[in-house]
N, C-alpha and C positions, 0 to 999 in steps of 0.2 A: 456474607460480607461482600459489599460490593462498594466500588470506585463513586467516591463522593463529588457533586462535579459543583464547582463555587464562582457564582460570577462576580467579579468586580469593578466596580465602576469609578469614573473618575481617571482614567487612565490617560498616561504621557501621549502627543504625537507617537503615529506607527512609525515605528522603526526597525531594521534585521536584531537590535537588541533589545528590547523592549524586555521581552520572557527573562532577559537574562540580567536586565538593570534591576526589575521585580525581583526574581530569584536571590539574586546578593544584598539585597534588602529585607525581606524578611527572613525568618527561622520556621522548618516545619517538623511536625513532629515523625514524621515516617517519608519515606521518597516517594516524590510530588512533582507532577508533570504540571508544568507553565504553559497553557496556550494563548497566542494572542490572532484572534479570530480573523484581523483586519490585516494581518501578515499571510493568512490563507486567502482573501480576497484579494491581495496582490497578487498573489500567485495564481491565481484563477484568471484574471486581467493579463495576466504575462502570456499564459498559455493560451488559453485563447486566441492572443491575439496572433500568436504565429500560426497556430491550429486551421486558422478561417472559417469554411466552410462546416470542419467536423465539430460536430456536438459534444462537449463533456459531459461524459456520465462519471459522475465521481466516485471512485473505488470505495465502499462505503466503510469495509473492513480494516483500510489504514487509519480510521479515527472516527467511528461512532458519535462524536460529542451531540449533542442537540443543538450548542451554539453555534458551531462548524456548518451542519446540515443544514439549521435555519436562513445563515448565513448565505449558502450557497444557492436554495431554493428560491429564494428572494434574488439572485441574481441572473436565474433562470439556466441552472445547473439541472442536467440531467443526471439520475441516480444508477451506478452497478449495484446491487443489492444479492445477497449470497444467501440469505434468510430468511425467513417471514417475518422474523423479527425487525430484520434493517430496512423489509417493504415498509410495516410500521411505522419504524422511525421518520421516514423519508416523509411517509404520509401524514405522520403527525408533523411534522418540518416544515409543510405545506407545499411539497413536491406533488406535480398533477402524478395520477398512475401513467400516463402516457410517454411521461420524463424517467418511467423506471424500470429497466432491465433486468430480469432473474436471468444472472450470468452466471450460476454455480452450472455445474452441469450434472450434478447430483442430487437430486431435488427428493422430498417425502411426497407420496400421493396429495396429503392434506395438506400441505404448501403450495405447492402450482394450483390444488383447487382455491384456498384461500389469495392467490395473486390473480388469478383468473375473477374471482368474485368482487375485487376492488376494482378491477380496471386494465390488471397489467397482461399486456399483452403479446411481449416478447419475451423469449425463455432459449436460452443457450443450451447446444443438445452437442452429444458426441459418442449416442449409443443406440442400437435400434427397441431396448427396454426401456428408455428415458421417452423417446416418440411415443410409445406406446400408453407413459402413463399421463404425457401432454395429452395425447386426442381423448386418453378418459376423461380428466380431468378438467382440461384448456381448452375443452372442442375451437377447429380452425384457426388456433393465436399460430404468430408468426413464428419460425424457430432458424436460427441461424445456426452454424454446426461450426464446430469449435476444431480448428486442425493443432497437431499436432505439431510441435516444434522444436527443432533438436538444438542446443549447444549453440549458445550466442555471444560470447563474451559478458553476460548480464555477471553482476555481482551475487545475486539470488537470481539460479535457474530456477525456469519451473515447466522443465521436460519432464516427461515420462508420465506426470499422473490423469493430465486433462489432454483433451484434442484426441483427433485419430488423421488416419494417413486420407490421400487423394483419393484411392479408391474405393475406401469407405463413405468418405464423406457424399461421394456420388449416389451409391448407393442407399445411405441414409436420405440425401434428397428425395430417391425413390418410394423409397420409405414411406415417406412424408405425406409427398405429395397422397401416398394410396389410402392416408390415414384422413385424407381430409385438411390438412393442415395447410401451411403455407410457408414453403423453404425459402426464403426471403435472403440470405447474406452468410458470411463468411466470418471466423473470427477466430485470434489468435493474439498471443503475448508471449515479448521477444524477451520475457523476462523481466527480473525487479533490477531498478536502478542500472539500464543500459546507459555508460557514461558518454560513449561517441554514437549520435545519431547516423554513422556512416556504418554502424552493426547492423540495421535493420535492413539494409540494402540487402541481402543473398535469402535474409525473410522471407521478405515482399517477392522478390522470383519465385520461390516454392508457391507464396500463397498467391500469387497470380495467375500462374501456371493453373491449379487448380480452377480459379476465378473464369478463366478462360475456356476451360474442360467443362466447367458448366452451363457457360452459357450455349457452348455449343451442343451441350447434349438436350437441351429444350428448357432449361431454369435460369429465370431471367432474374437473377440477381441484380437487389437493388441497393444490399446495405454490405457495409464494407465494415468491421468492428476492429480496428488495430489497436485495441486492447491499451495497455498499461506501459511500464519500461521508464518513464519520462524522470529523470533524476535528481537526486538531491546534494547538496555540498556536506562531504563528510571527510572535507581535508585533503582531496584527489580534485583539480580544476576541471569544470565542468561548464557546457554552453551554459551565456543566457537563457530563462527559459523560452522565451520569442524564437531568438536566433533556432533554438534545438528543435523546437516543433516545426518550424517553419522549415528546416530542415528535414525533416520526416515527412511534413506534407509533399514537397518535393519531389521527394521516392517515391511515396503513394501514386501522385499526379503521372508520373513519369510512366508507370506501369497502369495504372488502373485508367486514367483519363479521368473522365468526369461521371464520377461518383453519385446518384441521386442523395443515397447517405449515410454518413462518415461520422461514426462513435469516435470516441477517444475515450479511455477508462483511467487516466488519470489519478491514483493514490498518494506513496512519496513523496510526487513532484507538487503536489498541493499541501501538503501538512505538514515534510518532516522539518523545513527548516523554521516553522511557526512553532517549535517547542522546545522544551529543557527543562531536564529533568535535575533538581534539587537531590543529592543523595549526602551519604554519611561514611565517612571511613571508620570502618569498626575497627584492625588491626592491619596492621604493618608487621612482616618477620619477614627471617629466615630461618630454611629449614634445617641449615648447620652453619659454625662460623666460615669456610669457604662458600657459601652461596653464591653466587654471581650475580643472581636475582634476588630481589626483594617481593615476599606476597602481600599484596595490598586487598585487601578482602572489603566489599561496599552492604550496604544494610541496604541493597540491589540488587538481582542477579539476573539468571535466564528465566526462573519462574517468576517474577515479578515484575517482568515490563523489558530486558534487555535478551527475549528470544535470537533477536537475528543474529547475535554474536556466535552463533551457530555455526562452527567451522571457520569463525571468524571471518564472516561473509563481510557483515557492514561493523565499519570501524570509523566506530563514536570518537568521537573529540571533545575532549575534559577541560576543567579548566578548576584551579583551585585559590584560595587566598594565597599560598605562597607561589606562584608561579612569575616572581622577580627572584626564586631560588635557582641554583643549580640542580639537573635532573639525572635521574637516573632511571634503567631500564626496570621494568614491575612485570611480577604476571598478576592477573587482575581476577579477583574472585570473586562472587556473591556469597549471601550468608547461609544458603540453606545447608542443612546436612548430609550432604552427597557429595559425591566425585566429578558428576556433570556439569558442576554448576561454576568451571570457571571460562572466564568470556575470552584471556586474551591468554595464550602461552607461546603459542609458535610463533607470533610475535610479538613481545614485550610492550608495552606502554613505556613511556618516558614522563615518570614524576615527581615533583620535588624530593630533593634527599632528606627534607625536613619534614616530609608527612606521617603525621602519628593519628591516631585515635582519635575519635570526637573532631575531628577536621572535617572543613565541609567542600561539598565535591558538585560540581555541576557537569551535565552532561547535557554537551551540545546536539541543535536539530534533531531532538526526539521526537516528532508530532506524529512518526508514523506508526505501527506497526508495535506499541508498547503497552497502553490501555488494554489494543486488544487480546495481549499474549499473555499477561499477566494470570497469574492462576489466582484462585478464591484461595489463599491461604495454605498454599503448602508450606508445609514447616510452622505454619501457625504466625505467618509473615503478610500482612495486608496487602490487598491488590493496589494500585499505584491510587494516590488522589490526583483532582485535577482539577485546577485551578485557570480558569479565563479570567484574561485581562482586556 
């Protein structure tokens, strides 16, 4: 079973509601993610334009769509790609291989051979067994090495499993170089959804610091990859997205100087506030008559498109037909058959006191990170549809 994707045409002026004038117009039969494609081309135009110099490779795994992709290829977006699958996609999209980065740093032998055999030429490394199976596989492609990054204030860290320290990373250069290859740049992410570009600042010292260490040991680094982070409005006020990169370039510029060349990996801050997600209130209780709380339980959960609700990182913003009612506080549940599966307890949602069953439920700037967490059907519950507008 997989995500059905439906384009339709005839659509209103772009507008930030568009997904969601659509959404409260129609009815659907299972929860159904809205995207409006030409609300991620703003957002592409936005960043950009504070970005300057650095190139977008767009995080390919906050939203797969083929609309999205085609979209963005045509506007001469570069791709991060994490799969052979998303090389694929990118390339069915009409992305050059030269516009596409294998940024996983986990890669299978028959994948870097297969991104090697189309074109692609850079591959993100942060091991001396990953070097090893580039120069089988990638003979001489370029490999940037992935540092390690500790505790940023991001909403979603993403320490501890990718990157390595300064003096590996040196050493992996060494690596490299003895492999034939070519150690080319630096790369690192300050995290998902860093909301003050003034986080990045104690980053960029670590990773210059390093930057610096290598030029001096004889590697003439030319590519600078400052990764992802770039935010989305999820009810917490957050820069322009101009003002926020431009502010990030900034820091770059300030530390690095002039760059030959400057990725930007870009996901959230390009898709998530182009979506909304259509859901269903299946019940309302309480677990005794003193409750204090009401369970609002959605025909949505963590398996089906709302993973990031995980520790309650990112916190979606709802919106329902009665929300000209009085509110009250909810813990918020999905429908599978498990204990995991509720999104919000430690803090409460606030939703009409009239919400019952069979009520409909929208859930705001979903575009990122939802398609792709979705499972094939656990519990025997469909993975999310998806609908361009």
């Amino acid at each position: 079973m997989t995500a059905t994707f439906t384009a339709l045409s005839g659509a209103a002026p772009v507008s930030v509601s568009r997904c969601e004038t659509f959404a409260r117009a129609h009815s659907f039969e299972r929860p159904t993610l809205i995207l409006d494609v030409d609300r991620v081309a703003q957002q592409y135009d936005a960043l950009a334009a504070g970005l300057g110099q650095a190139h977008i490779h767009y995080a390919v795994k906050a939203n797969p769509a083929p609309e999205i992709l085609s979209r963005l290829a045509a506007m001469g977006s570069g791709f991060d790609a994490a799969s052979r699958v998303e090389i694929q996609m990118c390339l069915d999209a009409g992305a050059a291989p030269s516009h596409i980065s294998f940024g996983n740093t986990v890669k299978k032998p028959a994948d870097i051979a297969y991104a090697h055999s189309v074109g692609v030429d850079v591959f993100a490394v942060d091991a001396a067994e990953e070097l090893e199976k580039i120069a089988e596989h990638a003979p001489g492609a370029q490999v940037y090495i992935r540092l390690l990054v500790e505790a940023t204030g991001a909403d979603w860290p993403l320490t501890r499993k990718f990157g390595t320290t300064r003096d590996s990373a040196l050493e992996l250069m060494e690596t490299a170089r003895a492999l034939d290859l070519r150690p080319v740049g630096l790369s690192f992410h300050v995290g998902s959804q860093t909301r003050d570009p003034q986080m990045w600042a104690p980053v960029l010292d670590g990773i210059a610091a390093v930057w610096n260490a290598a030029h001096g040991a004889g590697f003439a680094l030319d590519l600078l990859n400052i990764g992802g982070g770039f935010p989305a409005f999820y009810g917490e006020d957050i820069p322009h997205p101009t003002a926020y990169a431009a502010k990030v370039m900034d820091l770059v510029h300030a530390r690095f100087g002039d760059v030959p060349r400057i990725m930007a990996e870009p996901g959230r801050g390009l898709v998530a506030e182009a979506g909304m997600i259509a859901a269903e209130v299946l019940l309302v209780s309480r677990k005794s008559p003193d409750d204090l709380h009401r369970w609002v339980y959605l025909d949505i959960g963590k398996f089906s498109g709302l993973a990031e609700t995980m520790d309650e990182a990112i916190r979606y913003q709802f919106a329902t037909e009665r929300d000209h009612e009085n509110t009250g506080p909810c813990i918020l549940a999905g429908p599978s058959c498990d204990s995991a599966d509720v999104l919000y307890e430690k803090r409460p949602v606030a939703l009409p006191l009239g919400l019952k069953a069979g009520d409909r439920i929208w859930i705001r700037n979903c575009g990122a990170y939802t398609t792709t967490y979705a499972s094939i059907g656990f519990n025997g519950f469909p993975p999310l549809d998806v609908v361009i507008v």
